[in-house]
C-alpha positions as CSV (number, residue, x, y, z in Angstrom):
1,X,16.5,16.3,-21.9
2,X,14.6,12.5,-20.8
3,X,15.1,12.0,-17.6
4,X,14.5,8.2,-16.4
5,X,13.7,7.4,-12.8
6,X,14.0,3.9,-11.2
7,X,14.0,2.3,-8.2
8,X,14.2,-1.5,-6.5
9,X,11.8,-1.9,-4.0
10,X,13.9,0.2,-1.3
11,X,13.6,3.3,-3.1
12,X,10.4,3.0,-4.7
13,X,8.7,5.7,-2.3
14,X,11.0,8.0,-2.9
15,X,11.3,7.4,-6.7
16,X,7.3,8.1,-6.8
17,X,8.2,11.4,-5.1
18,X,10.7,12.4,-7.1
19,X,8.6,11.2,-10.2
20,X,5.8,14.0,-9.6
21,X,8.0,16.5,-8.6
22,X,9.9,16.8,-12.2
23,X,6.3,15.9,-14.0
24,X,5.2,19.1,-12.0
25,X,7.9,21.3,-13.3
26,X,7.4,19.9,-16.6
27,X,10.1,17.7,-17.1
28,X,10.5,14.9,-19.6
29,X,10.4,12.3,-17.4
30,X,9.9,8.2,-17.8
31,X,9.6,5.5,-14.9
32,X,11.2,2.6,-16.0
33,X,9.9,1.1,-12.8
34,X,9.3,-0.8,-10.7
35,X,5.4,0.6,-11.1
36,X,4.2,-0.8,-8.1
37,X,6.1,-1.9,-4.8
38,X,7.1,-5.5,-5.3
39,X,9.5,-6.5,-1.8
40,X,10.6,-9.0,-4.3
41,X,12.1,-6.8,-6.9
42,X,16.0,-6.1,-6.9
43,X,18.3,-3.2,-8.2
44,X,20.3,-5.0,-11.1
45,X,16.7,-4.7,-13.4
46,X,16.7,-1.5,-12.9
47,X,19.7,0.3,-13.6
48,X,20.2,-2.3,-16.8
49,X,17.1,-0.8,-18.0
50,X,18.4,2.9,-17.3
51,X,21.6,2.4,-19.0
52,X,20.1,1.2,-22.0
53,X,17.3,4.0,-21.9
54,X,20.1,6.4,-21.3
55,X,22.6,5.0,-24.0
56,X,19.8,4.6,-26.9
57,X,18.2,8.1,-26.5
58,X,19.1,10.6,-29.3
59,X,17.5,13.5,-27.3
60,X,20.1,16.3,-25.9
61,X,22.1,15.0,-22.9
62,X,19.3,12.3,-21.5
63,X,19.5,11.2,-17.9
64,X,18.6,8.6,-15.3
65,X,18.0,8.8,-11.5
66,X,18.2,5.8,-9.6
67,X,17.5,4.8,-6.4
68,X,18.2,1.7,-4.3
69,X,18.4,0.2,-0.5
70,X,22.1,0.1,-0.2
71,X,23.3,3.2,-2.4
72,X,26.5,1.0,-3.9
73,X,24.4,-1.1,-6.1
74,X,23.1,1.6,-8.4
């Protein structure tokens, strides 16, 4: 299973935390960002880019974990 992690600038602490605890327990884990905390940045990016990771993966049951300011965007 892929697991895809991303976050808008709001949740972009948290998404680093989550990030290295998977890649500790060996998960097959991908940022799809943001990589570095940009106030600028917004959620909309984000979870595009995670549906489409999510929808074109032919692994077993991929998922994606996203994180925002305002938890109704996502």
């Amino acid at each position: 299973m892929n697991i895809y992690l991303g976050a808008d600038h709001n949740g972009f602490a948290l998404k680093e935390k989550i990030f290295a605890y998977l890649v500790k327990r060996k998960y097959d884990v991908e940022s799809i960002g943001d990589d570095e905390l940009d106030p600028n940045d917004d959620f909309p990016e984000f979870a595009q880019m995670a549906a489409l990771k999510v929808i074109g993966d032919a692994s077993k049951d991929p998922r994606a974990i996203l994180i925002c300011g305002g938890g109704q965007g996502m």
